[in-house]
Structure formats: C-alpha cells, structure tokens
C-alpha positions in Angstrom: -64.4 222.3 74.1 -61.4 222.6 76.4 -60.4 219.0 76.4 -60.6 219.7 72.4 -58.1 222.1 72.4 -55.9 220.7 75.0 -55.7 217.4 72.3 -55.1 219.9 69.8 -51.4 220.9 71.9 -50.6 217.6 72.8 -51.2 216.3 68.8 -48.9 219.5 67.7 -46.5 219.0 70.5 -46.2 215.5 70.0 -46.0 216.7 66.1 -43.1 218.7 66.7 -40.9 217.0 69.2 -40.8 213.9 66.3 -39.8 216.1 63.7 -37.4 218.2 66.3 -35.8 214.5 67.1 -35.8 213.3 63.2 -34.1 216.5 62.1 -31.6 216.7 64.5 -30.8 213.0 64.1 -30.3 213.5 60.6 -27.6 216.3 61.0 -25.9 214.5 63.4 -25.8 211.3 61.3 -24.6 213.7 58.5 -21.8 215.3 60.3 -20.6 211.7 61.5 -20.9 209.8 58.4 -18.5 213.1 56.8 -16.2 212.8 59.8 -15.7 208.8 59.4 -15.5 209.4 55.8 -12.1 212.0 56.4 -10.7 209.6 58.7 -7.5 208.1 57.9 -8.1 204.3 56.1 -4.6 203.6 55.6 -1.3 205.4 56.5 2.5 205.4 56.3 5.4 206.2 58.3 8.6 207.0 57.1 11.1 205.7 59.3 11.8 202.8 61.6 8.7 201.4 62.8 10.1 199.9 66.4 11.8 203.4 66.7 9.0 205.4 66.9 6.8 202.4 68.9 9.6 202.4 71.2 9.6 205.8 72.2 5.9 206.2 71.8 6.0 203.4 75.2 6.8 205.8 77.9 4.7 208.6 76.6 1.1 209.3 78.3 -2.2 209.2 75.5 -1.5 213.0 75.0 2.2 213.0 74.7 1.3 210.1 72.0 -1.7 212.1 70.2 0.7 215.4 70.8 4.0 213.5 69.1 2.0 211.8 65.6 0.7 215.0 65.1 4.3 217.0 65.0 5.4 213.5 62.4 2.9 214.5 60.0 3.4 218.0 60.3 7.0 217.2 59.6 6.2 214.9 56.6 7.4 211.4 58.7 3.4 210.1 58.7 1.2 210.0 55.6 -2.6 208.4 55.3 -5.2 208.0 52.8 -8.4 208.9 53.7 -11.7 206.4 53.8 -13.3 208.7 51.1 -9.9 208.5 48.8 -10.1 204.5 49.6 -13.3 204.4 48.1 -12.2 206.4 45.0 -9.7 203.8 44.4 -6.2 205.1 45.9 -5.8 201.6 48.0 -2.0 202.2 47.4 -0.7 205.2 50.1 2.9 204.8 48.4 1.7 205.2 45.1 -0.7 207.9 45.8 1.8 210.2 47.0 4.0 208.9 44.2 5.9 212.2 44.1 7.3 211.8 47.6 10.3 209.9 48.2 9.6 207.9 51.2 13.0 205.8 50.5 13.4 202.5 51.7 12.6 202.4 55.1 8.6 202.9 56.0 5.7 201.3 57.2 2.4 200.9 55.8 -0.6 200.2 58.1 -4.5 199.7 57.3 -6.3 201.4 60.0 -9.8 199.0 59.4 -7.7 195.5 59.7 -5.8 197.3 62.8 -9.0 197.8 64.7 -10.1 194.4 64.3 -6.9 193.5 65.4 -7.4 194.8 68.6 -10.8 193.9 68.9 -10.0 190.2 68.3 -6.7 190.7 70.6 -8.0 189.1 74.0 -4.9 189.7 76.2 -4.6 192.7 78.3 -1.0 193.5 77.8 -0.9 193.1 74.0 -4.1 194.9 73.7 -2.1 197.9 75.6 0.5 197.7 73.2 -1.2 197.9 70.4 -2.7 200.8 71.7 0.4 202.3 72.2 1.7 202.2 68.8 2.2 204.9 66.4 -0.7 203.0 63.9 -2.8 203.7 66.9 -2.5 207.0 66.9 -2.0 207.8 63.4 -5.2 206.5 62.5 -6.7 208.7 64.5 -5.6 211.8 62.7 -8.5 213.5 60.7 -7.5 216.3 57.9 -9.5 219.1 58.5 -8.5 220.2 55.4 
C-alpha cells in the first residue's frame, strides 16, 4: 500500500511540474512574441546620416543607447513598429505624413539591417555597423 501511494506523488508531481513548465513557457512566449511585435521594423533619421554615425564612433554602447534615445525624444529619429508593418504602414515617411522631415533623412529597415550584419564576415565592418545610429535605433521599443 505504501509503494501505492508513493506512485500516487510521483504521478501528481510529475503531473504538475509539466503543466508548471507548459504554463510558464506559454507566458513567456506571450510576452516575447508582444515585445518583438513593438519593436521598431523600420525607422528614420532626420538629419545627416554620416553626422550622427560619425559621432556615434567614439561613444561607448551606453553613450550610443543613451544618445538615440535623447534623438527621438527630440523628434530627430522616427520608426514604425513590426505590428504597424504588418498593418500595412511599410512607408515611415508617409506614415508620419504630418511631419515635415525636409529633405535631408535617412530611412533604414531594421530586418534587412540585421541580415546585413549577420552576412557581414569581417570584423571591422561588422563593428561598424554596430556602431551606427540604425543599430541603435532599432533597438528602441515604445513602451507606449
């Protein structure tokens, strides 16, 4: 009878450690999938391009993450997220066609940059590309 009821435990035990590891796998899947889903897809800086890249190359990753943030708050970096792509706003400039970006801004799809620098094989252009403002930018998740 004891061995019974010690194959009882281990059944329920068993039981619940698969539906503990299913449920939280689920959650977590949820809250990633939401989290890639308000990530930026494509995004736009108003401004020279090679300026900003230029003095984005002496800052340190923090300095970098720190200085795209303050250009968005100021207006100077706009993006499109993956859930807007997917609704059909594949144009940033005429999604935000009430802004007036004038005639000097760059445009960046933050998918084709990542295969970009997976496919990039050299060391110092990989580094480069990692210190760009695209870099960066597509990084930046509205939490709003």
């Amino acid at each position: 009878m004891e061995n019974n009821t010690k194959s009882k435990i281990a059944v329920i035990g068993f039981v619940a450690f698969v539906l503990a590891v299913y449920t939280g796998s689920y959650f977590y899947t949820k809250s990633n999938n939401e989290r890639l889903l308000s990530a930026p897809r494509i995004v736009l800086l108003v401004g020279s391009e090679e300026q900003i890249n230029a003095d984005f190359m002496p800052l340190n990753v923090e300095q970098r993450r720190n200085e795209i943030r303050i250009l968005a708050s100021l207006g100077r970096v706009w993006s499109i997220s993956q859930e807007q792509y997917d609704s059909g706003s594949t144009n940033i400039v005429a999604h935000f066609s009430d802004q007036n970006f004038g005639d000097d801004y760059a445009v960046a799809d933050c998918l084709e940059y990542s295969e970009k620098i997976k496919q990039t094989m050299e060391v110092n252009a990989k580094a480069a590309l990692k210190r760009s403002w695209v870099f960066y930018a597509c990084g930046i998740i509205d939490e709003g």
